[in-house]
TORKOL-4160 file (C-alpha; in steps of 0.2 Angstrom, whole numbers, padded with zeros to 4 digits, m for minus):
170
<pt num="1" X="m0289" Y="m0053" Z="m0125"/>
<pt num="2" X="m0303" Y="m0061" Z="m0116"/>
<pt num="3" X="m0297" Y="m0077" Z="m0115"/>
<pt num="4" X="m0280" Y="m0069" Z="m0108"/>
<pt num="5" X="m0289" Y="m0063" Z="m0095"/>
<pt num="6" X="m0299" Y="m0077" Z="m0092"/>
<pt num="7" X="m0286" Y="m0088" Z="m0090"/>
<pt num="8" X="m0276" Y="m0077" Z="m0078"/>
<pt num="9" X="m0290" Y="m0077" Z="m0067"/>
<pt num="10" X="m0293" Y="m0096" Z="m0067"/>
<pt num="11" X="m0273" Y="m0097" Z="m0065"/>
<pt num="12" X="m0275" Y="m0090" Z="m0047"/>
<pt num="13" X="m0271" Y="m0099" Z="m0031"/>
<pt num="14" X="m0275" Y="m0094" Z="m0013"/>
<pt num="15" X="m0261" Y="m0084" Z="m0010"/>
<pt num="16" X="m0264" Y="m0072" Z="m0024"/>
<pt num="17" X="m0282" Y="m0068" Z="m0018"/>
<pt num="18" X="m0272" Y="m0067" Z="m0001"/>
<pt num="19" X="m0259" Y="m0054" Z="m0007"/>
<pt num="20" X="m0275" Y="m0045" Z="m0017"/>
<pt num="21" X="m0285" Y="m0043" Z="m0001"/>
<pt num="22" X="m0269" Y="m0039" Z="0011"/>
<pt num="23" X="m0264" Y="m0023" Z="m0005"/>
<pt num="24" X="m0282" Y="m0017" Z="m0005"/>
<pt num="25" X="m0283" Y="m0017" Z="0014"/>
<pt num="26" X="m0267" Y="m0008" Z="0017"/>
<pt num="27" X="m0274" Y="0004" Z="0003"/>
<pt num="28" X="m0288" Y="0009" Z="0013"/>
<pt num="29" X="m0280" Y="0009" Z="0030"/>
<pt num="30" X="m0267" Y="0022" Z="0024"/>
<pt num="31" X="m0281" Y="0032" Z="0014"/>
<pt num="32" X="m0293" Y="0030" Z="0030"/>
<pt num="33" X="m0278" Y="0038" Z="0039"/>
<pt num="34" X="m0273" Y="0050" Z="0026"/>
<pt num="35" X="m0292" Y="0057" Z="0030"/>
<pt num="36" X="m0291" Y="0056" Z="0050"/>
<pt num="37" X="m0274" Y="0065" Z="0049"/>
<pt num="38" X="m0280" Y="0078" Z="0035"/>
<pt num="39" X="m0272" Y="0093" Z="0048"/>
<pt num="40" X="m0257" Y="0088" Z="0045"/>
<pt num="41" X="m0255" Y="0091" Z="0027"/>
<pt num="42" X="m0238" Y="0085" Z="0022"/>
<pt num="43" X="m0242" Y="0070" Z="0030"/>
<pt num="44" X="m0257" Y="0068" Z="0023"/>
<pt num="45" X="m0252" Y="0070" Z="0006"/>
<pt num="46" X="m0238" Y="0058" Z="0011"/>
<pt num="47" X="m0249" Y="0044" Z="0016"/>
<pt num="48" X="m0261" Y="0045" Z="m0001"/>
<pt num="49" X="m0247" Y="0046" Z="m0012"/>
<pt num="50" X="m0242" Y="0029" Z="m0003"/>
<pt num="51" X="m0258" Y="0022" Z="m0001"/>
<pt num="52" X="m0260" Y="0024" Z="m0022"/>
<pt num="53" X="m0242" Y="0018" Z="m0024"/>
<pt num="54" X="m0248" Y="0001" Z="m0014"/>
<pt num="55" X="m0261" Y="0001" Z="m0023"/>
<pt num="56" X="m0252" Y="0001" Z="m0043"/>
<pt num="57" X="m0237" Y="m0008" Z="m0039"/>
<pt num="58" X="m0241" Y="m0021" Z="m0023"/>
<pt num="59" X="m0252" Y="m0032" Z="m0034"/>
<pt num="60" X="m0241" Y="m0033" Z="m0048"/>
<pt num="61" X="m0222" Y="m0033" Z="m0039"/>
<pt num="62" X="m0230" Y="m0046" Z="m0027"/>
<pt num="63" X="m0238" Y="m0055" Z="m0040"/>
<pt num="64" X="m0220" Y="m0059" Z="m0049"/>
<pt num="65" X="m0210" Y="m0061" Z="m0033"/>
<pt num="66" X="m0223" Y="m0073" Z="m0025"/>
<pt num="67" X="m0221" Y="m0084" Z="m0043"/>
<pt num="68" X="m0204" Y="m0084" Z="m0040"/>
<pt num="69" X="m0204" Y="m0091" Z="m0022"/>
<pt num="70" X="m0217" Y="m0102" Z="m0024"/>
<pt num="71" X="m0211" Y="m0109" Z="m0041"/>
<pt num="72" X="m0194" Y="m0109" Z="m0039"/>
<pt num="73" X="m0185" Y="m0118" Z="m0052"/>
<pt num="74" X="m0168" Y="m0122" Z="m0058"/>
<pt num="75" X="m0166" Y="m0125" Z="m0078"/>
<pt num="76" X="m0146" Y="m0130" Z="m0082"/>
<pt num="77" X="m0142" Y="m0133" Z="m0100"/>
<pt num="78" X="m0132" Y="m0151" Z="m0104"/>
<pt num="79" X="m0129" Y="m0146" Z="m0122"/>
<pt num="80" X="m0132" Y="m0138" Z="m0136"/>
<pt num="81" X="m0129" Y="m0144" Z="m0154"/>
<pt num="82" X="m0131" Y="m0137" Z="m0171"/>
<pt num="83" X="m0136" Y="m0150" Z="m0185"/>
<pt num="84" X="m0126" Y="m0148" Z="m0201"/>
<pt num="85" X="m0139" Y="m0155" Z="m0214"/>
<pt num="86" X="m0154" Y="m0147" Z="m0208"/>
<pt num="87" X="m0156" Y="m0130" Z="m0202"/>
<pt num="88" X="m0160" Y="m0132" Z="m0183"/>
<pt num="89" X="m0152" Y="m0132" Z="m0164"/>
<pt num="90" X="m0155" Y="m0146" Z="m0154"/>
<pt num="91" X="m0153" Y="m0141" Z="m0138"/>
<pt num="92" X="m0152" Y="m0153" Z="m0120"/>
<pt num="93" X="m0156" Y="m0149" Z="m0102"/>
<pt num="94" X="m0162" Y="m0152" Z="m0086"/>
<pt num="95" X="m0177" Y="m0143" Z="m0075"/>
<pt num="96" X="m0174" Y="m0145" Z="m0056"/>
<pt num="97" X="m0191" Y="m0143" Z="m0043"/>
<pt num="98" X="m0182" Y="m0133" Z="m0030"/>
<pt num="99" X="m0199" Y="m0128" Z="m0023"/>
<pt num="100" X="m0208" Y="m0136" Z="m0009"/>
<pt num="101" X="m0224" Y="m0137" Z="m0021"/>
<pt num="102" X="m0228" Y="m0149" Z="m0035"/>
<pt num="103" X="m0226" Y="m0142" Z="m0050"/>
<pt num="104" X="m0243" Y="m0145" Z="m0062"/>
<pt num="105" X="m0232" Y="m0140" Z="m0078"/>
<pt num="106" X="m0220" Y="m0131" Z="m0085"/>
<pt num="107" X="m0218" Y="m0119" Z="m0100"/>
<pt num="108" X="m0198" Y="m0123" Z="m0105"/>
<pt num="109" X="m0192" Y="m0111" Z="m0118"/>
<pt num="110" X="m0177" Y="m0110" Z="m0125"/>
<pt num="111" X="m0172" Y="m0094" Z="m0137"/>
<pt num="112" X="m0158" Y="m0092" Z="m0150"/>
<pt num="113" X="m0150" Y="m0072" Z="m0145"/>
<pt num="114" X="m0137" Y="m0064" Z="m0157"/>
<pt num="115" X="m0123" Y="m0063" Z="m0148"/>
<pt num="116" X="m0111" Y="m0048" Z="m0146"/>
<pt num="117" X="m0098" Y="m0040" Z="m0134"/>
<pt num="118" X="m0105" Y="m0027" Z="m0128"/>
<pt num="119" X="m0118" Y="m0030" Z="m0112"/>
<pt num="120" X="m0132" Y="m0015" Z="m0118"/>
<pt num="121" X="m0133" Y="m0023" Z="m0137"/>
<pt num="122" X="m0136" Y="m0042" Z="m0126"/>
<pt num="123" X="m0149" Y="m0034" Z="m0115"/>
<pt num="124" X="m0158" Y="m0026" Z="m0132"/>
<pt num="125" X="m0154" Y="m0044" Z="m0142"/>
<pt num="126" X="m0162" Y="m0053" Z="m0127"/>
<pt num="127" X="m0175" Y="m0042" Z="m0130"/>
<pt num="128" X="m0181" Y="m0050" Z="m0147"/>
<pt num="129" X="m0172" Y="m0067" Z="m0151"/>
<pt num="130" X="m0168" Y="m0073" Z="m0165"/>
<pt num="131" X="m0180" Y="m0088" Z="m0163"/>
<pt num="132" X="m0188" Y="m0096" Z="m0149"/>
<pt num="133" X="m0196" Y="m0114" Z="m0146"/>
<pt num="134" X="m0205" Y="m0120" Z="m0131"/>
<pt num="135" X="m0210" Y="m0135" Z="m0122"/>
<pt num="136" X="m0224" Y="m0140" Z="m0110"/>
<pt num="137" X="m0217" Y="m0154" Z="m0096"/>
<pt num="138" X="m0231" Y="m0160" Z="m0083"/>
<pt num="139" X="m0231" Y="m0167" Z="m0068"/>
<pt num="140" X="m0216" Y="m0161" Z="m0058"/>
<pt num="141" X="m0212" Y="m0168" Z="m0041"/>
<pt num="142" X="m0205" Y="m0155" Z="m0028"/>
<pt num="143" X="m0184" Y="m0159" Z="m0029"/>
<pt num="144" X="m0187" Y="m0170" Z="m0043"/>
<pt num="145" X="m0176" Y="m0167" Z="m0060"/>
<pt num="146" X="m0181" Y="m0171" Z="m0077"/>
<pt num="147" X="m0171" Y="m0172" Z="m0092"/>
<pt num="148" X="m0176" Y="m0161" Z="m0107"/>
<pt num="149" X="m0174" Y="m0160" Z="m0127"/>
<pt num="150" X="m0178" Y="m0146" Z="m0137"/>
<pt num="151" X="m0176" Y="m0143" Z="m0156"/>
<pt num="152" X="m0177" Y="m0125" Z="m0163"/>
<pt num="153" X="m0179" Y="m0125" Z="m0179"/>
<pt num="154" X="m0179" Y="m0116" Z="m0194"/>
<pt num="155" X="m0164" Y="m0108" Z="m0187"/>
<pt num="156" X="m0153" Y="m0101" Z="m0203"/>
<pt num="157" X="m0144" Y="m0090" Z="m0194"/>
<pt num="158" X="m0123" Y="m0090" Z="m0199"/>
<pt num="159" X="m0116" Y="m0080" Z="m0186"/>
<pt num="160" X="m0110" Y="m0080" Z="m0168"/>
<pt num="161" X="m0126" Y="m0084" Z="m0157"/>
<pt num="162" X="m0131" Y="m0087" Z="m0139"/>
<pt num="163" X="m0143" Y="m0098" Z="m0133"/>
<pt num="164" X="m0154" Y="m0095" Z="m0117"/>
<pt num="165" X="m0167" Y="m0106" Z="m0107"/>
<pt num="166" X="m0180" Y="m0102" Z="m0095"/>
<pt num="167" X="m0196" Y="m0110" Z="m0087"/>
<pt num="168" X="m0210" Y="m0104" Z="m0080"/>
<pt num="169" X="m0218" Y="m0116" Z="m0070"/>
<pt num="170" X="m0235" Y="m0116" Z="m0059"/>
């Protein structure tokens, strides 16, 4: 867990510290005015209730949807092939830069879903795949594309699958 951590914190760029320090500024301004205003209750219990809200949820919504902008990426897969004599998926795509920052690397995974007709039994099945592989590509270009190949392997499952990519790039 420590090394988690420890890589989470060396993972950091300017603008999470920027977003960390703007969260706990707004955190005390609205408990700074909670205290000022503490005459008019229901305000007052309104603007700590915020303030704490801010406070929980800024750093980890902004977090997410920072990494999303900043990172944007575009992963489209070319095709996907099951091999008949051994047990595996070979699986071909492409992972578009669309972000206006070079990308260091990128974690490309693709995971192997059971597949059914109903959407709630996809949501719960995309919840715990049936197997998953992943790949590490470096050295991204902003709107460049490079051309992937993964293999998941074993994969000995006999009935109807689905297979999903995504990629997390920083």
């Amino acid at each position: 867990m420590k090394e988690k951590i420890i890589a989470f914190v060396h993972g950091l760029i300017s603008y999470d510290y920027i977003l960390f320090g703007g969260v706990l500024f707004l955190f005390l301004l609205f408990l700074i005015l909670a205290i000022i205003l503490r005459n008019r209750t229901g305000l007052s219990i309104f603007l700590i209730l915020l303030s704490f809200a801010i406070l929980f949820l800024g750093p980890t919504l902004g977090y997410v949807e920072m990494r999303k902008y900043l990172f944007k990426n575009e992963v489209a897969m070319d095709s996907q092939q099951r091999l008949t004599f051994t047990p595996a998926i070979v699986v071909r795509g492409s992972l578009k830069n669309e972000s206006q920052l070079d990308f260091k690397s990128c974690v490309i995974t693709a995971s192997a879903l059971k597949a059914s007709s109903s959407a709630l039994k996809n949501f719960v099945y995309s919840l715990k795949p049936l197997k998953s592989k992943s790949i590490v590509e470096l050295g991204l270009a902003k709107g460049d594309t490079r051309i992937f190949k993964i293999i998941v392997e074993p994969f000995t499952y006999q009935n109807d699958y689905n297979i999903s990519l995504k990629a997390s790039c920083e």
